[in-house]
N, C-alpha and C positions, 0 to 999 in steps of 0.2 A: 789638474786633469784626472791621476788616478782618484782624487776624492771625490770627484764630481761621478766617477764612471761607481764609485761602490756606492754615493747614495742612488745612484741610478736603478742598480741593481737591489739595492735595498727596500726601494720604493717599488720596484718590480714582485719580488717577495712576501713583500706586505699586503699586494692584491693579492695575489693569488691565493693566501693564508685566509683572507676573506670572503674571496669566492665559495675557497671549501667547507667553512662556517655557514655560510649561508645556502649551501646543495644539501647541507646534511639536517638544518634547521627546517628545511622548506620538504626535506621528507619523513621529519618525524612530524611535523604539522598534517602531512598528507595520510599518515599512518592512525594521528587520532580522528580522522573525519566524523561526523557525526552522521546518524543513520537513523530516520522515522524521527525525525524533530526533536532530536535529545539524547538517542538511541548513540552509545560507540559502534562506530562500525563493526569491528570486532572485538569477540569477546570469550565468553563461549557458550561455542557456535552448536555444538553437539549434543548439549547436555544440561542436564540443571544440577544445582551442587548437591553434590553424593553420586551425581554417575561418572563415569568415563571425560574427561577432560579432553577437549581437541583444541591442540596448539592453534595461535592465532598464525591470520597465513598475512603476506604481503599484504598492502592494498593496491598495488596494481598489478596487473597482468604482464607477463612477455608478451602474450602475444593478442593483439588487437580485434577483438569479436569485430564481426561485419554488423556495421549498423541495421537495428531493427527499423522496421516503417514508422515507428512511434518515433524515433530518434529523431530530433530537426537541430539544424546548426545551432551554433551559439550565441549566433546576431541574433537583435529579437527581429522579428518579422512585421510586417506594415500592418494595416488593418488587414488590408486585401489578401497579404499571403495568408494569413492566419484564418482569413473566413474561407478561402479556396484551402486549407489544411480542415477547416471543420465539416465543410461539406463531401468533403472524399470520406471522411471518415464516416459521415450519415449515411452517405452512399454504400460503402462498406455494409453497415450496419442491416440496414433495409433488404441487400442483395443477401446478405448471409440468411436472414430472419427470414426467406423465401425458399432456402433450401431446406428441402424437405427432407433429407438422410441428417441434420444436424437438429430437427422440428424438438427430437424429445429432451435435444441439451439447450435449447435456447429460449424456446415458447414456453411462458409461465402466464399464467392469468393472474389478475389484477385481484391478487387477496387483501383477507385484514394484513398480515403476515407483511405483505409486499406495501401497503399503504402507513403502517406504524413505522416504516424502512424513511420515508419521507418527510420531511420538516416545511413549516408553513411559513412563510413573510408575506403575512397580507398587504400592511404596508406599502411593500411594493411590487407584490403580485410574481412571488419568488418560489418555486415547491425545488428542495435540494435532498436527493435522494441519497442516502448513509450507505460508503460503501468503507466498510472497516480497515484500518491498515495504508491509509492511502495519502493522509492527512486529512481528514474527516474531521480531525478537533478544531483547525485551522479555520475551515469552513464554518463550521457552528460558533465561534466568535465571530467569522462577520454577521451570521445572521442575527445574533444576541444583539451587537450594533446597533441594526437597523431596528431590529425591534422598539431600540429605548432603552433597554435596561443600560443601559453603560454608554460611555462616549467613545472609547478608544477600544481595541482586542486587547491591548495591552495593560486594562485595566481589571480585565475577567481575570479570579482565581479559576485555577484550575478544577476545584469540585462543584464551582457551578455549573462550567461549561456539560459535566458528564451526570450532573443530576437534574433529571428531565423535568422534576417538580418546581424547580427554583431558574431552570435558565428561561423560562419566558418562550420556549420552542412547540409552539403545538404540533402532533401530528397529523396527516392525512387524514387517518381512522379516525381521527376524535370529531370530523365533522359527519353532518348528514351527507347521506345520497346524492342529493340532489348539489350538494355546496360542494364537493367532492367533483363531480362531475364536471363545473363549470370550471373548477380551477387547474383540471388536467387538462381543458380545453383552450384554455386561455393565459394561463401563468407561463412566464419564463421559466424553464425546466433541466435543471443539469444534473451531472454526477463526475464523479472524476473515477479512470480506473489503474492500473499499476499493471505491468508482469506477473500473469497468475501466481506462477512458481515463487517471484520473490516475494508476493504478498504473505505464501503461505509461510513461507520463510519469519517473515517480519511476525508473523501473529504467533507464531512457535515461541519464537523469542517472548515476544512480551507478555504472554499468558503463563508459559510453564517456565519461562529464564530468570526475565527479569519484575513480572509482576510489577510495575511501580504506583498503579493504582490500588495495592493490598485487594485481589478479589480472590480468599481464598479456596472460594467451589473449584478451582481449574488444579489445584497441588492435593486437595483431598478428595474431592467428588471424581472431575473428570480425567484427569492423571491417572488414579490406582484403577477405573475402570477401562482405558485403552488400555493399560500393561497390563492387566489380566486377561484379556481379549487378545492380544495381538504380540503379546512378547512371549519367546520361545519358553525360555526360564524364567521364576520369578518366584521370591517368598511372600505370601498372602502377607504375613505379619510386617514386611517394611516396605509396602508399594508405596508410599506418599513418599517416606524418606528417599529410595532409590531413583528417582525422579522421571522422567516422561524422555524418555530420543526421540530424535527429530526420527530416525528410522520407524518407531513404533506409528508416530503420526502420522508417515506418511502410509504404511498399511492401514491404519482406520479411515484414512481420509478414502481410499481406493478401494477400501471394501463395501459396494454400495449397500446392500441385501443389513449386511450387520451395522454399516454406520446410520443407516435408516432407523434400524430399532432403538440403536444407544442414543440416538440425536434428541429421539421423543423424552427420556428420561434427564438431558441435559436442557432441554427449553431451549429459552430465547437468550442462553448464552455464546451457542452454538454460531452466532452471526456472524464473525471475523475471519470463518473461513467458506461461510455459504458462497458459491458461486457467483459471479454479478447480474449473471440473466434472474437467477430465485431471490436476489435482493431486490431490485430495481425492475423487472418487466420490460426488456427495453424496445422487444419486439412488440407489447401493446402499446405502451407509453410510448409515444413523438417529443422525444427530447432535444429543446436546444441546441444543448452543446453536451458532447460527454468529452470531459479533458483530461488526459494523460500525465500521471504522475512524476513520468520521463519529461517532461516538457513544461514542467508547471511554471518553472520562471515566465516561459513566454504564456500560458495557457492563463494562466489565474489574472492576470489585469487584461485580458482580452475580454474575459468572463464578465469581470463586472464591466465593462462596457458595453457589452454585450446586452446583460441587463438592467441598465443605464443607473450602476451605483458607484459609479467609479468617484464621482464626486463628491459623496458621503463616506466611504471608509475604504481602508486598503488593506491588502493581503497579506498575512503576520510576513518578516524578513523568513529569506530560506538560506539558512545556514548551508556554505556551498559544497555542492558533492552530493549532496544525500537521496537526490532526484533519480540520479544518472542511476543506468544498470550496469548492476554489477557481476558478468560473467563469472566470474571467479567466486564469487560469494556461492552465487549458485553451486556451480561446480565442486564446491566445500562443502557443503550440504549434504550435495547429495553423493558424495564419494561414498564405497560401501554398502551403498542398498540397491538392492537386484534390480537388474531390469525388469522383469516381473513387476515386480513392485510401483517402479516410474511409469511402464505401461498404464498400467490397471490407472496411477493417480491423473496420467494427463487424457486418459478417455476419461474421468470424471471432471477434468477442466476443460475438456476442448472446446468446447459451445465457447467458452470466453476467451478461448486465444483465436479461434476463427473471427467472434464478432467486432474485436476490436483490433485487430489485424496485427498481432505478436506471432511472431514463426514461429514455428512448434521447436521444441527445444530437443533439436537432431540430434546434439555432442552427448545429449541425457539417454535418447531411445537406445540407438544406434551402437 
């Protein structure tokens, strides 16, 4: 009996030695999550190397942000919920794009500008409007797909997908008038958009952080020209090496008057943080569907059935975690810079947190 009663307890011990191996395995798996399709969640967050270093924080929060309207469960939803989620959403859209106090953040006319923003799948009568930062690269290997050029997404190298000569993607602008006309009239029409804030978040990162496309105009061009504009102190002779703050960005992003002038001297690189009504038009364009970066597992194979390709190709795997918003992320960010500051940036975002119905980010004004 005593031997039977110690391997008892011994067998008892040796769970629970296992349980604690596996609470602590399953939180550093939670801790490397990935972020923007490859992207470590955190990293750092602050700065690019040679400035100021900010510790990496938790990846979960204490305490539970109240779900945004973007947010939907974690069952997928039927056809029927999902087309009753896209229609409230159009709804939204059309109601917003009628108020006239929001007219001069959300009304853009149908430029070249806004039509080179849009990619063409004649094939199967597809116009998918480029909204940076959102999973945009994702999207442009299904349309490579259907194109022809390739059988699988997972067969594109990565410098085709972003070199517009070789992946076979015509734009809007590159047709006539009249061809243009027919197929805003007629094509299946989408975009997908994200959490302003965390989009700008994402594009900070991967232009002035981590660069992994090597584009170096963003560390020599447009870097030493916000810190000189917008950083208190600063020596002419090392702005590239002393790097770009997310604080600097976000004063040029808020400064309309100056970021208008600098924009013109930066071109059409300027795109990963244009707003989404000055990318896409969405108050003249009648689009489809516009889908939720917060919701893409459910959103993206709705989509292609939607535009009935679901049987020709599928949506690259989304490594899990990286959809969802992350309160905390935000709130790292932006610790440390003025309300001032956050003011001025979410009057220059709010046409797009009204139009695709993201609550204004209180915990930031307030």
């Amino acid at each position: 009996m005593p031997g039977a009663m110690r391997h008892h307890w011994l067998l008892l011990g040796a769970c629970g030695w296992v349980l604690l191996i596996l609470m602590f395995v399953s939180k550093f798996i939670s801790f490397r999550a990935v972020d923007d399709y490859g992207e470590r969640a955190w990293g750092q967050s602050g700065t690019v190397p040679g400035a100021k270093v900010v510790k990496p924080i938790p990846a979960s929060s204490p305490e539970k942000p109240a779900l945004k309207p973007s947010d939907q469960p974690s069952l997928v939803p039927t056809v029927a919920d999902w087309q009753l989620v896209t229609d409230k959403r159009n709804e939204l859209l059309s109601t917003v794009c009628q108020n006239s106090s929001l007219r001069n953040l959300t009304h853009v006319s149908i430029s070249k500008f806004v039509l080179d923003r849009i990619f063409v799948c004649d094939k199967h009568k597809i116009l998918f409007c480029q909204t940076p930062k959102v999973g945009n690269t994702q999207w442009k290997k299904v349309l490579i797909v259907l194109n022809g050029a390739f059988s699988t997404v997972e067969e594109i190298p990565e410098n085709v997908v972003h070199d517009h000569e070789k992946n076979g993607l015509p734009r809007l602008s590159s047709l006539t008038p009249q061809e243009i006309t027919l197929r805003l009239s007629t094509y299946f029409k989408f975009f997908i958009v994200r959490d302003p804030f965390e989009r700008l978040i994402s594009a900070f990162k991967d232009k002035f952080v981590k660069n992994p496309r090597f584009e170096p105009w963003y560390k020599h061009d447009i870097a030493p020209a916000i810190i000189r504009k917008y950083r208190k102190s600063h020596r002419d002779s090392n702005l590239a090496a002393s790097g770009l703050h997310f604080e600097d960005f976000v004063r040029y992003l808020g400064d309309t008057e100056g970021r208008r002038r600098m924009d013109r001297q930066f071109g059409e690189h300027i795109i990963h943080w244009v707003t989404y009504a000055e990318l896409c038009a969405p108050c003249k364009i009648h689009y489809n569907v516009v889908g939720h970066h917060e919701t893409l597992e459910q959103d993206a194979p709705h989509i292609l059935k939607a535009a009935g390709i679901d049987q020709l190709v599928s949506y690259p795997t989304i490594p899990p975690g990286i959809t969802r918003y992350n309160r905390t992320k935000v709130e790292h960010y932006f610790s440390g810079i003025s309300k001032r500051d956050i003011r001025r940036l979410y009057t220059r975002y709010q046409g797009d947190f009204h139009l695709f119905g993201y609550p204004s980010p209180d915990f930031l004004l307030n």
